[in-house]
TIMI-394893 format. One line per field, with one value per atom (N, C-alpha, C): atom name; x, y, z; residue number from 1. Coordinates in Angstrom, 3 decimals, always signed. Example, Ala and Ser with C-alpha at 12.3 -4.5 7.8 and 13.67 -1.06 7.14 Angstrom:
2
atom <- c(N_CA_C_N_CA_C)
x <- c(+13.190_+12.300_+13.200_+12.850_+13.670_+12.900)
y <- c(-5.690_-4.500_-3.300_-2.250_-1.060_+0.030)
z <- c(+7.800_+7.800_+7.800_+7.080_+7.140_+7.870)
n <- c(1_1_1_2_2_2)
This chain:
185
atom <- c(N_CA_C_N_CA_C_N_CA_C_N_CA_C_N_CA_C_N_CA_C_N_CA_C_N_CA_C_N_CA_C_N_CA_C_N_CA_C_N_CA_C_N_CA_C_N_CA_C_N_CA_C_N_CA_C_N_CA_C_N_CA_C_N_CA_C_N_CA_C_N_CA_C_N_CA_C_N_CA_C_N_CA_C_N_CA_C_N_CA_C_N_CA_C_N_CA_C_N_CA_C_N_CA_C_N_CA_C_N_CA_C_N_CA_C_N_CA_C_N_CA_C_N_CA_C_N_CA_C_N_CA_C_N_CA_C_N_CA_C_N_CA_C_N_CA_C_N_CA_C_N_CA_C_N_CA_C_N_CA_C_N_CA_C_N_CA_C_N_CA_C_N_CA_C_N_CA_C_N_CA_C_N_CA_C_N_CA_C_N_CA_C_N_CA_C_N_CA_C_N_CA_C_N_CA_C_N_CA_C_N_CA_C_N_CA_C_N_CA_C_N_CA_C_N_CA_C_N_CA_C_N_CA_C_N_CA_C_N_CA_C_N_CA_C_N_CA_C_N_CA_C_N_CA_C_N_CA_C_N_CA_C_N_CA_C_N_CA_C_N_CA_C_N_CA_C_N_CA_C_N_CA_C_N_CA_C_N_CA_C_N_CA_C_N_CA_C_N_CA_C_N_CA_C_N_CA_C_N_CA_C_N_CA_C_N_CA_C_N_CA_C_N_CA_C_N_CA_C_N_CA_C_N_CA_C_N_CA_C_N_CA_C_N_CA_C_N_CA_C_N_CA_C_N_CA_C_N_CA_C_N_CA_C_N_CA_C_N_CA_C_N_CA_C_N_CA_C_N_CA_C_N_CA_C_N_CA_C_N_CA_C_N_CA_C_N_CA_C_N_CA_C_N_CA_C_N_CA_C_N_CA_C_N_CA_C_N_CA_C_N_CA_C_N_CA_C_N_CA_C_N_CA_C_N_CA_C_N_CA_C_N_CA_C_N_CA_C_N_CA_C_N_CA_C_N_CA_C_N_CA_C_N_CA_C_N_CA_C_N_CA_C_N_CA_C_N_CA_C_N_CA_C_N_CA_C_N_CA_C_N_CA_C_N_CA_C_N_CA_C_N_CA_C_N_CA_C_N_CA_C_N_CA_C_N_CA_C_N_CA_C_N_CA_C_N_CA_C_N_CA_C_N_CA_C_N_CA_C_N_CA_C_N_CA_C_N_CA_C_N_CA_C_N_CA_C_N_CA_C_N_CA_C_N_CA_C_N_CA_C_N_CA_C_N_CA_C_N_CA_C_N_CA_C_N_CA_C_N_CA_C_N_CA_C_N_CA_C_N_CA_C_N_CA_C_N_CA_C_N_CA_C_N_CA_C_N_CA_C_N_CA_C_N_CA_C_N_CA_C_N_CA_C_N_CA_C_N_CA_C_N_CA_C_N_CA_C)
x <- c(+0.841_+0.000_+0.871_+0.413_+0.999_+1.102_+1.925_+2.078_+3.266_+2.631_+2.987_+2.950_+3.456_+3.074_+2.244_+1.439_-0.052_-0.716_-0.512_-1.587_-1.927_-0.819_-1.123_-1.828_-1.326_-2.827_-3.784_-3.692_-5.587_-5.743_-5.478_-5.589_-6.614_-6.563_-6.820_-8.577_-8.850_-10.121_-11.004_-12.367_-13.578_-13.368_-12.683_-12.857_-14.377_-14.649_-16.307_-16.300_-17.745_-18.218_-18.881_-18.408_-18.874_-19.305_-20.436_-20.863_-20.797_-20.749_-20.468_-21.753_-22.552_-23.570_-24.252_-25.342_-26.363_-26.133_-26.437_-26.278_-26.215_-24.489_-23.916_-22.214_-21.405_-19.876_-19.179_-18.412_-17.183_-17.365_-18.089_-17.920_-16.421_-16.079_-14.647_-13.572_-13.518_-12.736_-12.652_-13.735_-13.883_-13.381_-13.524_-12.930_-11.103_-11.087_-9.508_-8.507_-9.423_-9.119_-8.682_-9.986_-9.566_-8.692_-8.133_-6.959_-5.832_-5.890_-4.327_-4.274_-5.251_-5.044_-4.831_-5.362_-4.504_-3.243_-2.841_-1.335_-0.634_-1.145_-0.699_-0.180_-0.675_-0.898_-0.375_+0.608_+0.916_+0.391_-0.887_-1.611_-1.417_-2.225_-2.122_-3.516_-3.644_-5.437_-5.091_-6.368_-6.624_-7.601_-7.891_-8.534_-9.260_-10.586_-10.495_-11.976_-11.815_-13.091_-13.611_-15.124_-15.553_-16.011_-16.070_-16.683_-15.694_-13.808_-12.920_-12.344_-11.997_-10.970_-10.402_-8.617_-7.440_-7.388_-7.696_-7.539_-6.773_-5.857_-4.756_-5.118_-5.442_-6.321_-5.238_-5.654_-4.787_-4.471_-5.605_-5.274_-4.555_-4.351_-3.640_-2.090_-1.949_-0.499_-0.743_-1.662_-0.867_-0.632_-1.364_-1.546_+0.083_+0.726_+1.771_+2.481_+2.451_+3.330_+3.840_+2.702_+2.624_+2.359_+2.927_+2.692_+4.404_+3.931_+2.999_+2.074_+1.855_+0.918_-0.427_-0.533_-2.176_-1.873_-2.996_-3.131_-4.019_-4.296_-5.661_-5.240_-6.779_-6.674_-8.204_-8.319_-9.496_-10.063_-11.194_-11.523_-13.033_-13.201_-14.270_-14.091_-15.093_-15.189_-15.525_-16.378_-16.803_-17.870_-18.419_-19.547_-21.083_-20.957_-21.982_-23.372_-22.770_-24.147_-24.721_-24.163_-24.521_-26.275_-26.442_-27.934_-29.085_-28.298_-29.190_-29.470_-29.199_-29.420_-27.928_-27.303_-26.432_-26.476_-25.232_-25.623_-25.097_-25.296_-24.280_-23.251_-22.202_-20.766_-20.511_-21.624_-21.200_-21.404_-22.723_-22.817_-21.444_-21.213_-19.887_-18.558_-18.436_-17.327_-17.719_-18.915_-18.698_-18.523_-18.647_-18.629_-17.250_-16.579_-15.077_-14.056_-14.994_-13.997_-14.492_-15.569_-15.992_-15.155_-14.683_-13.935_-12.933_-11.933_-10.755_-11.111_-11.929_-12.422_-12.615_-13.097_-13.473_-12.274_-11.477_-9.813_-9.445_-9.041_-8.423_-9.376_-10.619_-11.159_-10.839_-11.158_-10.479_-8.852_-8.703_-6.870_-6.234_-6.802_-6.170_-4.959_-5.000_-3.056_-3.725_-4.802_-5.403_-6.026_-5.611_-6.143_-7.569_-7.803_-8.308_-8.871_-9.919_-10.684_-11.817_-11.254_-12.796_-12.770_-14.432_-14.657_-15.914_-14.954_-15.658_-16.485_-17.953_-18.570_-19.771_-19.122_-19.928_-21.634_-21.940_-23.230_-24.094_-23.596_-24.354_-23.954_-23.186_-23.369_-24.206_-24.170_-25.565_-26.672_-26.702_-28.022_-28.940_-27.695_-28.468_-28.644_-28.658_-28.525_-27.864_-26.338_-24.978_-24.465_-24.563_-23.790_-25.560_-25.050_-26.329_-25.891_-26.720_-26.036_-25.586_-26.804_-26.169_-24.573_-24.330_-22.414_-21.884_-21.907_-21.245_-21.662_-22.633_-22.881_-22.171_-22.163_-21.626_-19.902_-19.406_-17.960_-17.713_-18.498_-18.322_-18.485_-18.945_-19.229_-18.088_-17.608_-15.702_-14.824_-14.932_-13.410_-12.987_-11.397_-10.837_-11.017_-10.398_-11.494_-11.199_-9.933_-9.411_-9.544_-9.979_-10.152_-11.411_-11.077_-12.071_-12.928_-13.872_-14.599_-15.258_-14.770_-15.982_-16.245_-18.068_-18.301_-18.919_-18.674_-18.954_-20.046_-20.747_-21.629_-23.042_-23.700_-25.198_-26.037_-27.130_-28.176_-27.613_-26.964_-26.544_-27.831_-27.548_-29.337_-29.163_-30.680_-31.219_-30.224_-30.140_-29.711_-28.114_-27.528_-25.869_-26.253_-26.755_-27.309_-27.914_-28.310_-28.643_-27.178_-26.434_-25.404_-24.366_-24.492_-23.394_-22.991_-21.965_-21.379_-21.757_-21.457_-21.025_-21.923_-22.431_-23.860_-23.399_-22.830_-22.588_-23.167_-24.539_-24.918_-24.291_-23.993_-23.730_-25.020_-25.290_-26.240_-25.676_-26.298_-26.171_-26.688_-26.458_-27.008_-26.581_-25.221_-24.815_-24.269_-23.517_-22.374_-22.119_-20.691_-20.578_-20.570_-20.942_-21.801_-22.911_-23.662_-24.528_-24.974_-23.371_-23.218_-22.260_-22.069_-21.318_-19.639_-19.403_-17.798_-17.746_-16.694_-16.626_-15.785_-15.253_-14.507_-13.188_-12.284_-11.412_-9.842_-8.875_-7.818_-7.345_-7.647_-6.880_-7.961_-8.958_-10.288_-11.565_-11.685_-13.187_-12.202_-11.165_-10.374_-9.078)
y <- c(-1.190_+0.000_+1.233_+2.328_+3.158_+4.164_+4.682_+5.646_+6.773_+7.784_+9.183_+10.065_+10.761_+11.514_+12.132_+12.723_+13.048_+12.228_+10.881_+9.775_+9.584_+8.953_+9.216_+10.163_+11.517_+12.285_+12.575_+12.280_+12.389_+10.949_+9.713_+8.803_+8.745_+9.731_+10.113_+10.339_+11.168_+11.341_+10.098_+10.091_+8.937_+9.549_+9.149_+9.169_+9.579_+10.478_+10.719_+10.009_+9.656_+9.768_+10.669_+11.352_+12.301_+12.069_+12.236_+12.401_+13.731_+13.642_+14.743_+13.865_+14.680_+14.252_+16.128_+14.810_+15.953_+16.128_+17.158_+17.350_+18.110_+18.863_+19.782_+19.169_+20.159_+19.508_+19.986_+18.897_+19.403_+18.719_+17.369_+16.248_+16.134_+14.781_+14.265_+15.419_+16.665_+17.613_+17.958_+18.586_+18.581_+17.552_+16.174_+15.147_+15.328_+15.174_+15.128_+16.544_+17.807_+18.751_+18.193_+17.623_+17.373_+16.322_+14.963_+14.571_+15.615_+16.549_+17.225_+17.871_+17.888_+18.559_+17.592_+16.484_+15.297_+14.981_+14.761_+14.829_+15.601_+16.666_+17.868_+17.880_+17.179_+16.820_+16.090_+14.826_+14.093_+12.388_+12.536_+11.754_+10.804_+9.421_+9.062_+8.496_+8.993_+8.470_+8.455_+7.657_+6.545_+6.997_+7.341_+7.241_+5.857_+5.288_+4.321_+5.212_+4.777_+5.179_+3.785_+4.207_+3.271_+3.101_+4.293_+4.925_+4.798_+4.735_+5.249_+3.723_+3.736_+2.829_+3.097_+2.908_+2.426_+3.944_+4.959_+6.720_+7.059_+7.653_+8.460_+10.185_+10.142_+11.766_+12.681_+13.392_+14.792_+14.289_+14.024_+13.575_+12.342_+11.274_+10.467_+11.120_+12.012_+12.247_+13.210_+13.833_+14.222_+13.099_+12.523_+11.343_+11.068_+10.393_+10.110_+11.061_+12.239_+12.891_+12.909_+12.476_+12.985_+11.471_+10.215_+8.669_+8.967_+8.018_+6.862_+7.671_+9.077_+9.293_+9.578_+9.463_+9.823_+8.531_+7.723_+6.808_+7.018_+6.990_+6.614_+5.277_+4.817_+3.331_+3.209_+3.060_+3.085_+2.016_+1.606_+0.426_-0.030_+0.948_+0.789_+0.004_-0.719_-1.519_-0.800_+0.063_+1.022_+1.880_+2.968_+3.871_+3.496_+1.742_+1.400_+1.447_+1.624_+1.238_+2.788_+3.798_+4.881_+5.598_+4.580_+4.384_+3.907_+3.835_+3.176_+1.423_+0.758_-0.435_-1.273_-1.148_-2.077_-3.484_-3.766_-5.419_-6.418_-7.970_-8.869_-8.477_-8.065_-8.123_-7.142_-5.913_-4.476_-4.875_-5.149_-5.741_-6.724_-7.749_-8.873_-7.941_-6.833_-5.888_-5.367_-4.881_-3.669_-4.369_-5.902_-6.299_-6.565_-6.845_-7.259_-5.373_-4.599_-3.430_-3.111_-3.549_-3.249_-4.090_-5.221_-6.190_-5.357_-4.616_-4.230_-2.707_-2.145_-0.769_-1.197_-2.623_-2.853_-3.027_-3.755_-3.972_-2.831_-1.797_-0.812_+0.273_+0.497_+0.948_+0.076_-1.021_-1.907_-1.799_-1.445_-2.320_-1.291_-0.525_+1.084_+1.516_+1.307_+1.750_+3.099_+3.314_+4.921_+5.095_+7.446_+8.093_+8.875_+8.598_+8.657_+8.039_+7.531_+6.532_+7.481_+7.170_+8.272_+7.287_+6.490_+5.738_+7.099_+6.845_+8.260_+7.102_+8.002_+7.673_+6.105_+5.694_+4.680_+5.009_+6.350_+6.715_+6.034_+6.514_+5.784_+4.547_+3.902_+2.370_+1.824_+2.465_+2.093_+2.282_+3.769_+4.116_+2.713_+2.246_+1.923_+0.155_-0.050_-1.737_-2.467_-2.201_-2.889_-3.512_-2.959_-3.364_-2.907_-3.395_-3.376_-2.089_-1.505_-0.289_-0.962_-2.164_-2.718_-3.044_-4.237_-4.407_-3.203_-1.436_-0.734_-0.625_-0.208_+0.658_-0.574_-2.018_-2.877_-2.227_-2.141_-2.196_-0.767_+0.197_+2.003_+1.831_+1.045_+0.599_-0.017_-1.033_-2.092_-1.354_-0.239_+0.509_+0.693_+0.838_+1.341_+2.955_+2.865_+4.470_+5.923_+5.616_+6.750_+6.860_+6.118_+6.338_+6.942_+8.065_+9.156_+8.556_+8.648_+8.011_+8.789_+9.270_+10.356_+9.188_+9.059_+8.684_+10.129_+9.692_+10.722_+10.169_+11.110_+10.628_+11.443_+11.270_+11.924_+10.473_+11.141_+10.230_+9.563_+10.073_+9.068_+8.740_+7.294_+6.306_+7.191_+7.048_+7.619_+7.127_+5.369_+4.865_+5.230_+5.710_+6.102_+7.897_+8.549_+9.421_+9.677_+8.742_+8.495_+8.372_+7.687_+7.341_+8.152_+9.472_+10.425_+11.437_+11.434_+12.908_+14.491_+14.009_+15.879_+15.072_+15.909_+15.668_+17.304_+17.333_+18.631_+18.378_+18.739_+18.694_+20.264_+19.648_+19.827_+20.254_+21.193_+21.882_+22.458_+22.220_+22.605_+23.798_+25.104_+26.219_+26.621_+26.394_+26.869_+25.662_+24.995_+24.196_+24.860_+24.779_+25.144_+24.090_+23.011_+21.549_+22.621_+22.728_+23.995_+24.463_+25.048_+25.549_+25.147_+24.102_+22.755_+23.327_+23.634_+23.795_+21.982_+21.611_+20.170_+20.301_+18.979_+19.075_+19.578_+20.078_+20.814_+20.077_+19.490_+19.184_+19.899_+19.578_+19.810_+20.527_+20.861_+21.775_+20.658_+19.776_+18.773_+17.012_+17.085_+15.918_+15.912)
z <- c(+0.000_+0.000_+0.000_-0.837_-0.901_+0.320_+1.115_+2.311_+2.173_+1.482_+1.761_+3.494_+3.376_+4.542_+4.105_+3.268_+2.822_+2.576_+2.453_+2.624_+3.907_+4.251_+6.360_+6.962_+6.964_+7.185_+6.550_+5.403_+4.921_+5.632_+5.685_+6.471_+7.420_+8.390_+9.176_+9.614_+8.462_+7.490_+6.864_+6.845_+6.242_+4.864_+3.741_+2.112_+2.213_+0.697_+1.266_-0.551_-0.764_-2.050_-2.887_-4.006_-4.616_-5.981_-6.379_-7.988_-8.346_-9.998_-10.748_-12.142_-11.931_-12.920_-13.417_-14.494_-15.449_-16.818_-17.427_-18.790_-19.267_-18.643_-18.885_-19.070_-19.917_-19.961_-18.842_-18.433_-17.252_-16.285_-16.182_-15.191_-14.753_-16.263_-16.635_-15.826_-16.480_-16.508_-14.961_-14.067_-12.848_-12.100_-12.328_-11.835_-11.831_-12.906_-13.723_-12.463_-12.562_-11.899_-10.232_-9.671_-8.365_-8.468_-9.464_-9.103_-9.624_-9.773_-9.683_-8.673_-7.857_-6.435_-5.900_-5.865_-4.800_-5.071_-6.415_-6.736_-6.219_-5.883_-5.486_-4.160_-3.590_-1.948_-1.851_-3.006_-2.451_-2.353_-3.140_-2.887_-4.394_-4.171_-5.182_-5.922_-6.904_-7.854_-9.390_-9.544_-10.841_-11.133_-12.240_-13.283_-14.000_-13.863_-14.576_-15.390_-16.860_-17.780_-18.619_-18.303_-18.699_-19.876_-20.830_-21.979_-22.787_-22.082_-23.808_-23.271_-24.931_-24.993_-26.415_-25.922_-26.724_-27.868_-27.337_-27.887_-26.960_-27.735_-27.071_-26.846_-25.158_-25.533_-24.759_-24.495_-24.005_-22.262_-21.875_-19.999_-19.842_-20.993_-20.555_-21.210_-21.957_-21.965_-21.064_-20.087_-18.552_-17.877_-17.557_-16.455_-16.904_-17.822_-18.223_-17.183_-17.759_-16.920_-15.584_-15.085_-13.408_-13.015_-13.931_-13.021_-12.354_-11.447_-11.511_-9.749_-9.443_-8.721_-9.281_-10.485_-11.468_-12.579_-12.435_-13.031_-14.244_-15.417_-15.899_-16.977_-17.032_-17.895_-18.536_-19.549_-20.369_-20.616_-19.375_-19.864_-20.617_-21.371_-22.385_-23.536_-24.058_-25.272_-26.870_-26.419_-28.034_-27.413_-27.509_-27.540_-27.928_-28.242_-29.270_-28.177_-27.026_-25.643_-25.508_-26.427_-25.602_-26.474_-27.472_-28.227_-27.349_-25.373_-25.123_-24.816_-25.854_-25.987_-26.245_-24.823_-25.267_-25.259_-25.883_-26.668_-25.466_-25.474_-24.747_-24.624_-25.360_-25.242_-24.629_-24.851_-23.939_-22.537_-22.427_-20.810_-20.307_-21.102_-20.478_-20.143_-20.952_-20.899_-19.452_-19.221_-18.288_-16.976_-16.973_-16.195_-15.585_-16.937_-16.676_-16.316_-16.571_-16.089_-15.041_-14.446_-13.310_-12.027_-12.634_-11.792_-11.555_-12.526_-12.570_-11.760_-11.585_-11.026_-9.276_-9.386_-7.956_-6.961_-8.126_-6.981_-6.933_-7.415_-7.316_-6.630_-6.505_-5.037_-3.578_-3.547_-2.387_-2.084_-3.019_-2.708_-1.389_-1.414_-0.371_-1.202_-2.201_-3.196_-3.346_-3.724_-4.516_-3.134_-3.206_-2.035_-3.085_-4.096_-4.697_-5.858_-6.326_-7.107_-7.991_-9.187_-9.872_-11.653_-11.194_-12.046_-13.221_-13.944_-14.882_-16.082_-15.942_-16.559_-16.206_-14.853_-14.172_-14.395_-13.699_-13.610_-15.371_-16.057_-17.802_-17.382_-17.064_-17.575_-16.547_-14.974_-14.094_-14.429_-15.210_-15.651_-16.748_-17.435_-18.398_-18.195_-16.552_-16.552_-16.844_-17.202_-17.122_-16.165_-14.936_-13.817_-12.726_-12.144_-10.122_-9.994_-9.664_-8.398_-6.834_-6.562_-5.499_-5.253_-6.620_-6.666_-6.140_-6.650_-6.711_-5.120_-4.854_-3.707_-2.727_-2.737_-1.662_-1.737_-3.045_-3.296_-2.442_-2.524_-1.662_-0.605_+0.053_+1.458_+2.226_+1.372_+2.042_+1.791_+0.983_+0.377_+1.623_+1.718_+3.286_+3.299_+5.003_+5.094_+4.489_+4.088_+3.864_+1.835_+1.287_-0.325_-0.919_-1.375_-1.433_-3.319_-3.343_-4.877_-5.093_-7.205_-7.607_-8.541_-9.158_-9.979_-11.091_-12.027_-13.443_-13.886_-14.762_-16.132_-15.832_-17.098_-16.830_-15.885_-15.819_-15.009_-14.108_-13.041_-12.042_-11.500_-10.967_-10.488_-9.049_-8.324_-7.385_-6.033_-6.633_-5.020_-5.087_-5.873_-5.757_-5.285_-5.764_-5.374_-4.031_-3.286_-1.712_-0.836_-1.171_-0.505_-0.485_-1.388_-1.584_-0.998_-0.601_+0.360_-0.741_-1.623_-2.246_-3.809_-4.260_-5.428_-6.151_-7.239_-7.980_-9.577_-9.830_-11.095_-12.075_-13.161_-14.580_-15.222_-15.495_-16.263_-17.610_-18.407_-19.977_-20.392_-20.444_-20.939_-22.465_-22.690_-24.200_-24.462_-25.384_-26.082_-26.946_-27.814_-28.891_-30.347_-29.580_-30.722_-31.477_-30.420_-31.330_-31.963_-32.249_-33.241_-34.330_-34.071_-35.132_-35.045_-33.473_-33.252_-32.961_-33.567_-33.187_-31.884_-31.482_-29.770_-30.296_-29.125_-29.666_-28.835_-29.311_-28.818_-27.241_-26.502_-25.012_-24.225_-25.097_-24.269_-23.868_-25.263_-25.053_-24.980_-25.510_-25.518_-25.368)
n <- c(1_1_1_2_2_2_3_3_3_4_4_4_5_5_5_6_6_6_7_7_7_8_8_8_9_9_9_10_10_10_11_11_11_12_12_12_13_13_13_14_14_14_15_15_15_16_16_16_17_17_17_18_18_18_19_19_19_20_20_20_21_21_21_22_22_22_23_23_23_24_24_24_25_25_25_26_26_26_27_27_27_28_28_28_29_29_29_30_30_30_31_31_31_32_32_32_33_33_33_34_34_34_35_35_35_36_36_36_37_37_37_38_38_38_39_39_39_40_40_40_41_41_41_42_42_42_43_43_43_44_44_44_45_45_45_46_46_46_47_47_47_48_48_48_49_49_49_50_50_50_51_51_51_52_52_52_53_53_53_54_54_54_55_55_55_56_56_56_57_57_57_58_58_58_59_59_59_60_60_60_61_61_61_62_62_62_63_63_63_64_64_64_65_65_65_66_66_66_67_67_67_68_68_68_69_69_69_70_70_70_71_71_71_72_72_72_73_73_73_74_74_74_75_75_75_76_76_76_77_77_77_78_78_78_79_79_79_80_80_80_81_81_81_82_82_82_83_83_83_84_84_84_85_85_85_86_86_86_87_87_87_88_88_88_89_89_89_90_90_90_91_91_91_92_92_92_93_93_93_94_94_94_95_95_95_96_96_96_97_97_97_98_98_98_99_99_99_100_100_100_101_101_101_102_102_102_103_103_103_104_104_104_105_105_105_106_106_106_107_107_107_108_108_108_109_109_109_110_110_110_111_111_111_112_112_112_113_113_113_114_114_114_115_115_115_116_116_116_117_117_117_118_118_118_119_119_119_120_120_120_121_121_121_122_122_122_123_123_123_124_124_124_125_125_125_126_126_126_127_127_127_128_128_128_129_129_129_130_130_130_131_131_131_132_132_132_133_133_133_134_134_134_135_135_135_136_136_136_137_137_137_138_138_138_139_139_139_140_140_140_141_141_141_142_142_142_143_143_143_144_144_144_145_145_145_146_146_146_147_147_147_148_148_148_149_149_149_150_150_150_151_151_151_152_152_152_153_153_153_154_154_154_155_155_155_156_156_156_157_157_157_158_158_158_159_159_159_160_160_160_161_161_161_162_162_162_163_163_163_164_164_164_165_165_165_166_166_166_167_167_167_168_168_168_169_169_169_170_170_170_171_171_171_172_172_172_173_173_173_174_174_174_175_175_175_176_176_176_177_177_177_178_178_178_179_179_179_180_180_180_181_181_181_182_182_182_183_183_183_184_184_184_185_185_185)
């Protein structure tokens, strides 16, 4: 297990659970933000996404930068679930990154855990909210968990320390600005 002298005293402290939901941009980003303040501190957090896989985006050449105290790892299969209706293989996937999301909240190695994008794949009947909410419950005491995404379910939403919705007033989709290197990706 990892032990900083800023792990040891946040140590000290009950990890709280926080969502970052709705349907507005700047979940991910907000997330991403508070692990560079724990890095900052000393601390050490992971990134796991459940939405990308095997794209080389702008936060994992930070994360690069700043490992091995900021982790991220992309454990998504394809975007094809986000119609709504995902298939067998999306469900068998989310299951198998959910395995790999669950050790690394348990393990106590991360002072920080932020499964980005969990909230959609709960939303949409991939995974229990129960599994998750049992797995937020054993984490040791000191590992702090944000989950990301729109529609976070009600019962992850019950159990949460800090609830910060994302509201959508402008985009510049819009107005057919596509995403922009280091700003949307």
């Amino acid at each position: 297990m990892h032990e900083s002298s800023a792990s040891a005293e946040v140590s000290q402290y009950r990890g709280l659970i926080q969502v970052y939901t709705g349907d507005g941009k700047g979940k991910t980003t907000a997330a991403l933000g508070l692990c560079m303040r724990a890095v900052g501190s000393g601390m050490r957090a992971i990134v796991l996404q459940f939405m990308k896989a095997g794209g080389t985006t702008s936060e994992l050449r930070s994360a690069e930068r700043l490992s091995p105290e900021l982790t991220i790892r992309q454990l998504g299969r394809s975007p094809s679930f986000i119609t709504g209706r995902p298939s067998p293989e999306d469900i068998e996937h989310a299951k198998h990154a959910w395995a790999d999301a669950r050790k690394a909240v348990l393990s106590g190695e991360y002072d920080l855990v932020v499964l980005d994008e969990l909230n959609v794949v709960l939303d949409l009947g991939m995974l229990s909210c129960e599994e998750v909410i049992e797995c937020l419950k054993e984490r040791p005491q000191h590992v702090e968990v944000v989950l990301t995404g729109r529609k976070a379910p009600k019962a992850i939403l019950d159990m949460a320390d800090l609830i910060t919705e994302m509201r959508c007033i402008r985009h510049p989709y819009e107005r057919g600005i596509p995403a922009r290197l280091g700003i949307e990706y």
